[in-house]
N, C-alpha and C positions, 0 to 999 in steps of 0.2 A: 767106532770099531777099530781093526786092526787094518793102519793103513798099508797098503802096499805101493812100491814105484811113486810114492807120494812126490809132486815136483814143489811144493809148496814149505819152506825148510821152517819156518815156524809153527808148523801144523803137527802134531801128535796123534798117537794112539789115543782111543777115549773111551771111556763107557764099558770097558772091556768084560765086566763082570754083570752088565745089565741080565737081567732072567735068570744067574747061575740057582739062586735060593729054587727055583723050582726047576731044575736042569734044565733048562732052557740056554741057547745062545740067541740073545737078542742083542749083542752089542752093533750089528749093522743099523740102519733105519736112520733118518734124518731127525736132526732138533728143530725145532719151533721160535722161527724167526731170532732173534738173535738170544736164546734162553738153551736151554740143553732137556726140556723136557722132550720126551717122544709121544705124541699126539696121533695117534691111529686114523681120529679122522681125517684129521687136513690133510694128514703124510700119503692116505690111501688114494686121497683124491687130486695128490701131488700125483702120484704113482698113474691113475688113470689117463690125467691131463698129458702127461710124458708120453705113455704109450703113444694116445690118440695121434699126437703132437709126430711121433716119429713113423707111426704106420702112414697120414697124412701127407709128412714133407720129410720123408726118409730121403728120398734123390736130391732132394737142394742142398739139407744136413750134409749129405754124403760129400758131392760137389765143394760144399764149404769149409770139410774135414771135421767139422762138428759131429758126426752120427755116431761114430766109435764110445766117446765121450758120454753123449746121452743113453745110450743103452745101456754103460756099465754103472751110472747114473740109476738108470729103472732096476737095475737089478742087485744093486745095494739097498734098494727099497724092496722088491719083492721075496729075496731072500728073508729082510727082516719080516715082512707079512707072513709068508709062511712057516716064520718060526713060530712066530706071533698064534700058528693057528693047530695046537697041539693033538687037540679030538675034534671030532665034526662039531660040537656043540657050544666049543671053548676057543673065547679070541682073546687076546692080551689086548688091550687098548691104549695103554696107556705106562709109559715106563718114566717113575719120577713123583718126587711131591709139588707140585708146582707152586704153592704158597713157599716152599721154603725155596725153590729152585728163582722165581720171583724176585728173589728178596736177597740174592749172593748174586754179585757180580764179578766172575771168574773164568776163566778160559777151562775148556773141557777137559784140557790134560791133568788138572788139579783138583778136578771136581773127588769132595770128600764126603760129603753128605751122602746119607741112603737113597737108592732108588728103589722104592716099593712099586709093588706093582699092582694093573687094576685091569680086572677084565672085564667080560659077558659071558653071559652062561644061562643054561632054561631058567631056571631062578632069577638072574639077575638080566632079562636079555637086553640088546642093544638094537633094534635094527638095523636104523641108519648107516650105524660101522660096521656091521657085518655085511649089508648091502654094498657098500662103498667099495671095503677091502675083497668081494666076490668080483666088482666090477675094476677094481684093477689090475687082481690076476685073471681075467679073464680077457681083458685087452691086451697085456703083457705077454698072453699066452700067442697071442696073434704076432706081435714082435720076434719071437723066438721060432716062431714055427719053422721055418724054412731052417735055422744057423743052430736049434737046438733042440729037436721033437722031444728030445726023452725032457728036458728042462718045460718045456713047455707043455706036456701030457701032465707035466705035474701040477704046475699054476691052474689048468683046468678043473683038477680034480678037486684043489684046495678051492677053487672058484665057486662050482656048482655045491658042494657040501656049503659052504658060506651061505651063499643065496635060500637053502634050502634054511637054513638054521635063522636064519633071518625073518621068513616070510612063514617059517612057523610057530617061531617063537616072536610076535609083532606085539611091540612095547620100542617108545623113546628109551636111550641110553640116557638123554635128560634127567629123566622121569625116574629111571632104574637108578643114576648114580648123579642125584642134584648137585655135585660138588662141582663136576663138568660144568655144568652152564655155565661160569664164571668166565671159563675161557673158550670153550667151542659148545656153546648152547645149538642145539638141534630145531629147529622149528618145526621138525617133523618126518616122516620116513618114508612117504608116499612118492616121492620122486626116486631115491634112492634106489627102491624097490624095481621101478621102472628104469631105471638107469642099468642097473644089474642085470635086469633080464633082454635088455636090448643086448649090451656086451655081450651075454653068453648068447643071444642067438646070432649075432656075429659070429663068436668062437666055436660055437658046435653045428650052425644050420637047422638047428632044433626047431622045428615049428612050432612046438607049445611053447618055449620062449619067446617066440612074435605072437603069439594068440596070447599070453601072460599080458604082454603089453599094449595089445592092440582091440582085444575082444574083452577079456575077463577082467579089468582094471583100468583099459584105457577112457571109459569115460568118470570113474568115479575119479582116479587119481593124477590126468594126465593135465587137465585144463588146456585141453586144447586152444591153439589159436590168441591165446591169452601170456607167453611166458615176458618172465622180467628179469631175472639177471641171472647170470650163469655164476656158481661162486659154489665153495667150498659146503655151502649148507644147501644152494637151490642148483638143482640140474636141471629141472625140466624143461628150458632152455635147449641144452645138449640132447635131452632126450629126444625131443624134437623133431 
């Protein structure tokens, strides 16, 4: 995106026209390890880990002069999520071709190549990313609450619409868009689900978001007692 007070002098603007073909501004958002695609899943679950990470150890960050940094960090991520999330039913997932993104090795100020783009939708759903991206602004929304209610009444809103759109519209993004596995293959949406619904009853106090997870789902989807690693595909670890 468009860097600002950048301290880093070889660092450039990039990406600046990602989403404009559907008016969209999606040039904020993180690339994908050392490539420039933009990857919804990992990035949402970037976004999540961050929050957790500074709602958790916001006083040491703080202490250490680190917290300033990482918030403005979460929210060059969640800015791009919720651009990312145009109507309750529509997520952008994915900005970039990553076979040809793959296959050039160039710094992001130069990138010339198209960045098409790929979503979710009742037709085509996604859950896992739609689950994911609800449980990051839904954690995110907890970051902000106190330094910026009106910013963070919004991540809620984009939160709960997500979670809703997800858990009714239930189909792998795998499944829906086989081209993904190649590089963030899904193993499935069952944790995701439960991950999301934890967040938002953090964020809202909702009780049928702990009944979501804990009555209506938690024994088919939870494995209790049983988790194995916590990572970008499996939560249930976290969920926990």
């Amino acid at each position: 995106g468009k860097l600002h007070n950048n301290p880093i002098s070889w660092r450039g603007d990039s990406a600046l026209d990602d989403g404009k073909e559907v008016t969209l501004d999606l040039s904020k958002g993180m690339y994908d390890a050392g490539d420039h695609m933009k990857f919804g899943f990992p990035m949402a679950f970037t976004g999540t880990v961050l929050s957790w990470t500074i709602l958790e150890y916001g006083d040491q960050m703080k202490a250490a002069q680190h917290l300033t940094p990482a918030i403005d960090s979460l929210k060059w991520i969640t800015d791009y999520l919720v651009n990312a999330h145009p109507s309750e039913n529509v997520l952008y997932i994915q900005v970039g071709n990553p076979k040809d993104d793959h296959a050039c090795w160039e710094r992001p100020e130069d990138m010339k190549e198209k960045r098409p783009l790929t979503q979710v939708n009742t037709s085509t759903p996604g859950t896992e990313v739609a689950a994911e991206t609800a449980a990051a602004l839904a954690s995110a929304s907890l970051v902000f609450k106190s330094s910026d209610s009106a910013y963070s009444s919004l991540l809620l809103k984009h939160a709960e619409q997500l979670f809703h759109f997800a858990d009714a519209f239930r189909a792998s993004y795998s499944l829906s868009i086989p081209e993904v596995q190649q590089f963030y293959n899904s193993t499935g949406y069952k944790d995701e689900l439960l991950w999301a619904a934890a967040w938002l009853y953090h964020a809202t106090q909702d009780q049928t978001y702990l009944n979501y997870v804990t009555v209506e789902n938690g024994q088919a989807f939870a494995e209790w007692g049983d988790p194995t690693w916590f990572s970008w595909d499996n939560k249930l670890a976290g969920t926990q």
